[in-house]
C-alpha positions as CSV (number, residue, x, y, z in Angstrom):
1,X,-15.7,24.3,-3.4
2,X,-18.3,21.9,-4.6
3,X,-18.0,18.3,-5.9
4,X,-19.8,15.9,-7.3
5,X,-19.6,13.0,-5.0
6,X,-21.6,10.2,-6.5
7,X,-25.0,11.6,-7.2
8,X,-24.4,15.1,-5.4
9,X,-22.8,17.6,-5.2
10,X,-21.3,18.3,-1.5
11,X,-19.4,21.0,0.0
12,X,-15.5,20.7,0.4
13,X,-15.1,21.3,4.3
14,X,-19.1,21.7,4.9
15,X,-20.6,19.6,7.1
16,X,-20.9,16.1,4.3
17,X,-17.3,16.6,3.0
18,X,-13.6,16.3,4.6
19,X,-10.1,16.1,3.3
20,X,-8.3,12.4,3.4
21,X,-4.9,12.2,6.1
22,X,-2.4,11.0,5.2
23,X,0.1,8.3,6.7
24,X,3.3,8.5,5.5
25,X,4.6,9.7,8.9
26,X,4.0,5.9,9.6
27,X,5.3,4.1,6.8
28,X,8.2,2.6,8.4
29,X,6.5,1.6,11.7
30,X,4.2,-1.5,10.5
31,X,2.3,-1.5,14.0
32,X,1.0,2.0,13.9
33,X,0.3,1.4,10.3
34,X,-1.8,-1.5,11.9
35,X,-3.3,0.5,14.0
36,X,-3.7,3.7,12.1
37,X,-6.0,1.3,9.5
38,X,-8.1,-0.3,12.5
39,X,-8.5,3.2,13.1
40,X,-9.5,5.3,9.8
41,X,-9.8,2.0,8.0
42,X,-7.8,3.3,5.4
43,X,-4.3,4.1,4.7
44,X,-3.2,7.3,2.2
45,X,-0.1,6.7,1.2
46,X,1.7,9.8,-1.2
47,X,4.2,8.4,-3.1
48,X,4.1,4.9,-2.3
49,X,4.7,3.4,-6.0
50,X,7.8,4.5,-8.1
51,X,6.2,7.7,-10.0
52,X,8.3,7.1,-13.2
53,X,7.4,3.8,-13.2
54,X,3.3,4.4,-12.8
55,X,4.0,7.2,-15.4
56,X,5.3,4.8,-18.0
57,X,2.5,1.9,-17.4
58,X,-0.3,5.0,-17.9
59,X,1.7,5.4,-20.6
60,X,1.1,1.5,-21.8
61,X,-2.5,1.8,-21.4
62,X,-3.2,4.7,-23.4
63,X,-1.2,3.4,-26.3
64,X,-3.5,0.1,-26.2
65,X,-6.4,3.0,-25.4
66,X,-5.3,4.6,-28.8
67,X,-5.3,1.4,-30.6
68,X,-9.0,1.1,-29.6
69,X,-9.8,4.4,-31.1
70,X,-10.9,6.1,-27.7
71,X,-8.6,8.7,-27.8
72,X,-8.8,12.1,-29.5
73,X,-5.9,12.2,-32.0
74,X,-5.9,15.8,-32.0
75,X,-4.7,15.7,-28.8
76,X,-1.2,14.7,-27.2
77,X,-1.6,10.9,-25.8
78,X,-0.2,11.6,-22.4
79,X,-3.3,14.1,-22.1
80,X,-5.7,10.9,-22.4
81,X,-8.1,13.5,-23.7
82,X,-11.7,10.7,-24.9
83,X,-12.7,10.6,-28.5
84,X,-15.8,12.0,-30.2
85,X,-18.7,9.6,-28.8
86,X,-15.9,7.3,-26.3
87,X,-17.5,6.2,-22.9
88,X,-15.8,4.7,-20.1
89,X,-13.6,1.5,-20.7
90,X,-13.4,-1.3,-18.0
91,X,-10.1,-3.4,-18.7
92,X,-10.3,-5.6,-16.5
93,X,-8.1,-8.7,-16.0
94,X,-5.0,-10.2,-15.6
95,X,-3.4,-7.1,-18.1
96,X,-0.5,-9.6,-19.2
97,X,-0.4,-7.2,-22.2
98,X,0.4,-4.4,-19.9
99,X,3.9,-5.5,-17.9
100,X,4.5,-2.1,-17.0
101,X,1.6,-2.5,-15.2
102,X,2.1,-5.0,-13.2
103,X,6.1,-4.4,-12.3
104,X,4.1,-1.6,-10.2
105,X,1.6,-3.6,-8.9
106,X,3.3,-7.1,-8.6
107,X,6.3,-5.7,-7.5
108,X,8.6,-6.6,-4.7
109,X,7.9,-3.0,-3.2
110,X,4.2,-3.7,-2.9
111,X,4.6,-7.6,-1.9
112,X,7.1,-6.8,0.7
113,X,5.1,-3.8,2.2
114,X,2.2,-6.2,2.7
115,X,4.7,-8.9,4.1
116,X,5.6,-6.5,7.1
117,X,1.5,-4.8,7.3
118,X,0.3,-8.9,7.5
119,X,3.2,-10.2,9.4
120,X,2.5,-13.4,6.9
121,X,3.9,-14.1,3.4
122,X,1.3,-12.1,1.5
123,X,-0.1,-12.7,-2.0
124,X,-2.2,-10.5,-4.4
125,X,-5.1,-11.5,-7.3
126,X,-4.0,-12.0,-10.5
127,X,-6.8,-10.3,-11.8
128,X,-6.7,-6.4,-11.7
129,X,-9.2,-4.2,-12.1
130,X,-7.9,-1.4,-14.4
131,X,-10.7,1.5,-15.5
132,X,-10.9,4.8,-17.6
133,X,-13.4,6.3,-16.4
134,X,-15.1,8.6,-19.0
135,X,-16.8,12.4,-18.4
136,X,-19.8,12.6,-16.3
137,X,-18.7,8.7,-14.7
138,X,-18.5,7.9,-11.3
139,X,-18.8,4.9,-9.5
140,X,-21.2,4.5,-6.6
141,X,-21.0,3.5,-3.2
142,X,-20.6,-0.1,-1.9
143,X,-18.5,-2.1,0.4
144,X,-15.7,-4.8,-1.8
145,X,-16.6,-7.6,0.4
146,X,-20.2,-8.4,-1.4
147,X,-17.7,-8.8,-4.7
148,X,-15.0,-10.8,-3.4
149,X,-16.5,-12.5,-0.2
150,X,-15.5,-15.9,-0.7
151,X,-12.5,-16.4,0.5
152,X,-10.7,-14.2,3.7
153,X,-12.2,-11.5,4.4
154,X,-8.9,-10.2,6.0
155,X,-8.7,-9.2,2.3
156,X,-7.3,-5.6,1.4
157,X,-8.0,-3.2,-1.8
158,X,-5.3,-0.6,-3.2
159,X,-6.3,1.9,-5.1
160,X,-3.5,3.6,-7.4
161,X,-4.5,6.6,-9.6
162,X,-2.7,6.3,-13.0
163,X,-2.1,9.8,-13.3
164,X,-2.4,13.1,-11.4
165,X,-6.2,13.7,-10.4
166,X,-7.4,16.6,-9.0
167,X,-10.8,17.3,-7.9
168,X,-12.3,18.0,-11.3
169,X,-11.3,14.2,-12.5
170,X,-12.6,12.9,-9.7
171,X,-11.0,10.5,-7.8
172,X,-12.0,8.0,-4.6
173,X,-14.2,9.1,-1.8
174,X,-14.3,6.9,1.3
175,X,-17.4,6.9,4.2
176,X,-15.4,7.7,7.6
177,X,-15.8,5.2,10.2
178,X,-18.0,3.4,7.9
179,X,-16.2,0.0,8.9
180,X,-17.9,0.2,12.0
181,X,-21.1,0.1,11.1
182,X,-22.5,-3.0,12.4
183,X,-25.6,-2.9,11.0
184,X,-24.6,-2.5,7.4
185,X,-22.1,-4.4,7.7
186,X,-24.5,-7.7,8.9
187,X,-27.0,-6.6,6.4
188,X,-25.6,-5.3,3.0
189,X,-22.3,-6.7,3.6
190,X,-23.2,-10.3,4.0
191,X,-24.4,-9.7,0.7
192,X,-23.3,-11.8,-2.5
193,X,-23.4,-10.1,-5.9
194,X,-23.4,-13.4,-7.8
195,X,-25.6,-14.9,-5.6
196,X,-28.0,-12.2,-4.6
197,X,-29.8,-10.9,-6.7
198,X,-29.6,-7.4,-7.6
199,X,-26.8,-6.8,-5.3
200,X,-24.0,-4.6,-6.3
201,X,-23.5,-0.6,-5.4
202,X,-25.5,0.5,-2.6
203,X,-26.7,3.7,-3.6
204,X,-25.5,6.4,-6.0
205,X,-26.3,8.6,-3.2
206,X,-23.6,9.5,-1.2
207,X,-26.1,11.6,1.9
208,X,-28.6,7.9,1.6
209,X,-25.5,6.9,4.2
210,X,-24.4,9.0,6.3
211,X,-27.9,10.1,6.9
212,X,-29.0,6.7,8.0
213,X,-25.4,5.4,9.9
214,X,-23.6,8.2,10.8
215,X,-20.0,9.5,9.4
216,X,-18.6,11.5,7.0
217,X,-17.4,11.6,3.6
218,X,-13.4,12.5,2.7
219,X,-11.4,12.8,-0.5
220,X,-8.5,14.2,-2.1
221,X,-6.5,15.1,-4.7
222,X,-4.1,12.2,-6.3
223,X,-0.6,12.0,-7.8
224,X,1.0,9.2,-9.7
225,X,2.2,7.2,-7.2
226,X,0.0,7.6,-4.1
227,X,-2.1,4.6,-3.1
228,X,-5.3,4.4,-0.9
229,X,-5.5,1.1,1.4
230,X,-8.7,0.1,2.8
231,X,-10.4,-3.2,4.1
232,X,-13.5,-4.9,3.1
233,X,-16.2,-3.2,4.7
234,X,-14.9,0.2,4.4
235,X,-17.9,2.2,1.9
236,X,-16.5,4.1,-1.0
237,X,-17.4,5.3,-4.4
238,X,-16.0,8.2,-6.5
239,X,-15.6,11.9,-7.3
240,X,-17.6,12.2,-11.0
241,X,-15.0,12.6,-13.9
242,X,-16.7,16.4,-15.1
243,X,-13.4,17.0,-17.5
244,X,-13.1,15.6,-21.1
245,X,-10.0,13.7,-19.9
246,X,-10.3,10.1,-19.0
247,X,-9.3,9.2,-15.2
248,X,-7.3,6.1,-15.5
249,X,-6.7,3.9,-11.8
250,X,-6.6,0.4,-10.9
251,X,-7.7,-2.1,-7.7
252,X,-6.1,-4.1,-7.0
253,X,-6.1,-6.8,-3.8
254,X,-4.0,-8.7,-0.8
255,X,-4.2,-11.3,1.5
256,X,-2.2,-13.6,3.4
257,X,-0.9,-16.2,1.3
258,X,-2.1,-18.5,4.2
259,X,-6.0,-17.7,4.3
260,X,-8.4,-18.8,1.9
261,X,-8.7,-17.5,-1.5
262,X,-11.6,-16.5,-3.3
263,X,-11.3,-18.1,-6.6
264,X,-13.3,-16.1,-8.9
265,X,-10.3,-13.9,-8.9
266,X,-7.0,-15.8,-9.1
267,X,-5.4,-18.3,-11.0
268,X,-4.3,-18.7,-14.6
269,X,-7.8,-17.4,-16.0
270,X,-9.9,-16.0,-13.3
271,X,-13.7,-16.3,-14.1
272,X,-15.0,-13.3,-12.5
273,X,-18.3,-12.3,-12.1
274,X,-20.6,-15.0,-13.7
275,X,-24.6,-15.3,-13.6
């Protein structure tokens, strides 16, 4: 099977392309979960968040989708199918408007898994970084930390799909072993985006790494629910979106509350990105 990872297309099972593990095996055992991410640098995680519950905040955001006349109205809702001429919608922020939304991802479930994972009180951003990604989309590959590098970088991304997403939708590809390479990591990832100019995705070219560093790319298919955990120097980007359908999935980020902050992203009214 071939997909379109960023900017090519790749082989499922060739020599580019690889299936994700899971870790659920581990869930209860907070060491080897430890260990298993020092490892991979990343956690899978099916069924992590309540399914019913991601279900009804999708729900949330395509009503508030609908509103903003991206959605075809021929179609049902829960289908998310894009309107005549709709691109891809970032929404992000601190989605106060969207409390189904964050009961998942604000949630004592969440909180306390990072609790036991940190072995500190933990924390998360206040702002969120919700996305419907539109047909033909696809975000390229880059490490978080040039984005969020100001505070810890002991700092942790989860990303929930807001739906099912199979391979056609396009969901997140991750660079194995990509957190150990050194080189990138002092180069590129000592990288500011709103200090630096012209920083931001590395390449839209998925082959433009591993050629050069070594590793391999891995994906999967999604369900409402699972979550994918990774650090800060872990390179990602995403399966493109080739259906009509948008793919709807959110970052979001924690720390210890006892390490330093970066404060573009929390608070009352985060700021963000700024020039």
């Amino acid at each position: 099977m071939l997909l379109k990872v960023g900017s090519r297309e790749l082989e499922l099972g060739g020599p580019h392309l690889t299936e994700l593990r899971d870790s659920n095996e581990l869930l209860h055992d907070a060491d080897a979960l430890r260990e298993r991410l020092a490892e991979d640098g990343y956690l899978l995680l099916r069924d992590f968040h309540n399914r019913e519950q991601v279900l009804k905040a999708r729900h949330a955001i395509l009503e508030k989708m609908d509103k903003m006349g991206k959605l075809d109205r021929d179609t049902l809702l829960e289908e998310g199918v894009m309107a005549d001429g709709s691109k891809t919608i970032f929404m992000g922020g601190t989605n106060e408007d969207l409390p189904e939304l964050l009961s998942v991802l604000n949630g004592e479930h969440i909180m306390g898994f990072f609790d036991e994972l940190l072995g500190e009180r933990s924390l998360t951003y206040h702002y969120k970084w919700l996305r419907a990604v539109g047909q033909g989309d696809f975000t390229g590959a880059h490490y978080d930390i040039v984005y969020m590098g100001r505070g810890t970088h002991n700092l942790y991304t989860v990303w929930s799909p807001l739906g099912d997403i199979d391979y056609a939708m396009g969901g997140l590809a991750i660079c194995l072993d990509s957190h150990h390479f050194e080189e990138l990591k002092k180069s590129y990832g000592s990288k500011d985006s709103d200090r630096d100019p012209g920083i931001g995705h590395y390449t839209d070219d998925p082959l433009a790494i591993t050629e050069k560093f070594g590793g391999k790319w891995a994906t999967a298919e999604y369900r409402a629910g699972d979550v994918l955990i990774f650090g800060m120097f872990l390179m990602h980007c995403s399966l493109a979106n080739t259906t009509n359908q948008y793919r709807l999935s959110v970052d979001t980020r924690y720390q210890s509350s006892l390490e330093k902050v970066d404060e573009r992203w929390s608070g009352k009214k985060p700021r963000g990105h700024f020039k």
